[in-house]
ZAMARGU-4260 file (C-alpha; in steps of 0.2 Angstrom, whole numbers, plus 5000, padded with zeros to 4 digits):
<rodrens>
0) 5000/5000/5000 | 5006/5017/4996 | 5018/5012/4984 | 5010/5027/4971 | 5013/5038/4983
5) 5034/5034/4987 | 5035/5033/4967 | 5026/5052/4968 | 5036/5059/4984 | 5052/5051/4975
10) 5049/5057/4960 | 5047/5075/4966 | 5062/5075/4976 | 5075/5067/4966 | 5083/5083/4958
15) 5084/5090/4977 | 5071/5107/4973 | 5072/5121/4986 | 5053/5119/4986 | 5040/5106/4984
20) 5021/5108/4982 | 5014/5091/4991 | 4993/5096/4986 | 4984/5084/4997 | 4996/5068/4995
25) 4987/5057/5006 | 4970/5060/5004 | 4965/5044/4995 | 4975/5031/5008 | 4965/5024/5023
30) 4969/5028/5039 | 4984/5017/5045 | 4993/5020/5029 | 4992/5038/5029 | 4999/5037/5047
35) 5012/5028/5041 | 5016/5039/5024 | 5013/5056/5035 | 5028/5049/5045 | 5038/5044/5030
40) 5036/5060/5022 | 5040/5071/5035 | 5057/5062/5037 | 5061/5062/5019 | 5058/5083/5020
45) 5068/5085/5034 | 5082/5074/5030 | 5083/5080/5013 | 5082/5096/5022 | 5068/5101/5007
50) 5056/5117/5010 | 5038/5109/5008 | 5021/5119/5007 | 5009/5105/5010 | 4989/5106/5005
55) 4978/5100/5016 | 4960/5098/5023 | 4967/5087/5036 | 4969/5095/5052 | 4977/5080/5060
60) 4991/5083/5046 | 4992/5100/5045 | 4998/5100/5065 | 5008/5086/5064 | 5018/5088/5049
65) 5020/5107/5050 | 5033/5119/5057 | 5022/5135/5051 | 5004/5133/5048 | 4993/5144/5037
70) 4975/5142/5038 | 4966/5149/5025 | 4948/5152/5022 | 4939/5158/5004 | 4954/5163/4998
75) 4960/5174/5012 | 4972/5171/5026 | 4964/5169/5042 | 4981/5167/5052 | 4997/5161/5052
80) 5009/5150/5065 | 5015/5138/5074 | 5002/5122/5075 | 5006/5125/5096 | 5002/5145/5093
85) 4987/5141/5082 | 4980/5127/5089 | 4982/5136/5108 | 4977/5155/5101 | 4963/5154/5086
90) 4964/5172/5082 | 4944/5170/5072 | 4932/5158/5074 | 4934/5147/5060 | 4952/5143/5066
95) 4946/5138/5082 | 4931/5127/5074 | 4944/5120/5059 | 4959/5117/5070 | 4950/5108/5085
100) 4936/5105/5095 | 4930/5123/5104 | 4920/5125/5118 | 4909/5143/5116 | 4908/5151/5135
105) 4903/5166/5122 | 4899/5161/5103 | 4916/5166/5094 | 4921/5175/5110 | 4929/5167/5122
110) 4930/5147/5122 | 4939/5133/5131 | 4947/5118/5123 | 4941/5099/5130 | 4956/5095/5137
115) 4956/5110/5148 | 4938/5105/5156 | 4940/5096/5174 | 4926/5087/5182 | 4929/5093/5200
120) 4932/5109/5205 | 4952/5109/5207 | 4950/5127/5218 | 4943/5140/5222 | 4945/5151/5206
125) 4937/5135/5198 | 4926/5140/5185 | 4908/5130/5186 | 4898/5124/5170 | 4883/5116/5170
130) 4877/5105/5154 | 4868/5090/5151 | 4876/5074/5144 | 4868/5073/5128 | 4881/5056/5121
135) 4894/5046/5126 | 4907/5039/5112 | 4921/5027/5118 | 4938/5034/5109 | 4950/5020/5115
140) 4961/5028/5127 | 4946/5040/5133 | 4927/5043/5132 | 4920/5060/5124 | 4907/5067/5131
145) 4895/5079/5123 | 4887/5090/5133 | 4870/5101/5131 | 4878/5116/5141 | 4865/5129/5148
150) 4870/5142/5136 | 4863/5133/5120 | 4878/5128/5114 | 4887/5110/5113 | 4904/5106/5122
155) 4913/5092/5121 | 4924/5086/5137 | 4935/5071/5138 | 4933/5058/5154 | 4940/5039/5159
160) 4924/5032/5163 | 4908/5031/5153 | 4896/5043/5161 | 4876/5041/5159 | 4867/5049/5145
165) 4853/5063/5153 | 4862/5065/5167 | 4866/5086/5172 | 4881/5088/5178 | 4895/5101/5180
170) 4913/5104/5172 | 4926/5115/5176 | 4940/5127/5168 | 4952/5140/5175 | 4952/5157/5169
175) 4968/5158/5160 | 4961/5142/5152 | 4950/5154/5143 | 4955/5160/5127 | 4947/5177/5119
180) 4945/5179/5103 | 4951/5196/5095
</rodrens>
C-alpha cells in the first residue's frame, strides 16, 4: 500500500528542489497507511532538508507535519503560526472550529478547549459549567462526552469512565484556560 505515493514523493524530490508543492498527497490512503506515509514523508523533507508547502484539509496533518501553519479560508488568510500558537490561540472563529474542538463560553468570543475541562472543581478560582450529557462515544484511550451546556451551545469534554446519557452535571476550567477571541 502506498507504493503510488513513494513513486510520487520520490519522483518530486530526486533533483533535490528548494521547494516542493505536496497538494493533498494522502487523501486517498485509509487511515493506517496515511499514518504511516505522513511519518515517512516528514522524514524524507527534513532529512533532505527540502522546504515543503503542503495542502491539506486534514487537520490531523496539517499540525503534525508542520513547522508554520497557514489556515486559510475563501481565499483569504485567516492566520498564520506555529500548530502550538494556532491550535492554543485561534485568532477567528473558523480557526478555532477547523483546527480543533472549541467549547463557546461566548459564541466566537471566548472558548475553552476539551482538554482544559475538569470534572471537580480543582479550587477556588474553579470556573463551574453546567450541561447535560447529551452522548457518550468510547475513543480508545478515553470517552468524549457531549454536553448540552445551559448556554445553548454544545461542548465536548473528555473523561476515563463512561458517564450516563441525561444525566446534568458540572465541568470546570480556570480562567487563563480561557482563550478570547480578537
Amino acid at each position: 500500500g502506498g507504493q503510488q505515493q513513494r513513486v510520487a514523493f520520490a519522483r518530486a524530490v530526486v533533483t533535490r528542489p528548494q521547494l516542493v508543492l505536496f497538494d493533498e498527497p494522502l487523501s486517498a490512503l485509509d487511515a493506517v497507511l496515511r499514518d504511516e506515509m505522513r511519518l515517512e514523508l516528514t522524514s524524507l523533507v527534513r532529512n533532505m532538508g527540502i522546504t515543503a508547502l503542503y495542502v491539506t484539509h486534514d487537520q490531523t496533518e496539517a499540525m503534525s507535519m508542520s513547522d508554520e501553519v497557514v489556515v486559510m479560508q475563501s481565499g483569504t488568510i485567516l492566520q498564520t503560526g506555529s500548530p502550538e500558537e494556532i491550535y492554543q490561540k485561534p485568532n477567528h472563529p473558523f480557526v478555532a472550529h477547523f483546527i480543533g474542538k472549541s467549547n463557546w463560553i461566548v459564541p466566537d468570543k471566548q472558548m475553552l478547549r476539551p482538554e482544559h475541562l475538569r470534572w471537580s472543581q480543582e479550587d477556588a478560582s474553579s470556573l463551574p459549567f453546567t450541561g447535560t450529557i447529551r452522548h457518550v462515544s468510547y475513543m480508545g484511550d478515553r470517552y468524549e462526552v457531549i454536553l448540552d451546556m445551559e448556554n445553548r451551545t454544545t461542548w465536548t469534554a473528555y473523561h476515563d469512565q463512561r458517564l450516563p446519557v441525561g444525566e446534568t452535571i458540572q465541568v470546570y476550567a480556570s480562567e487563563h484556560q480561557i482563550h478570547h477571541l480578537n
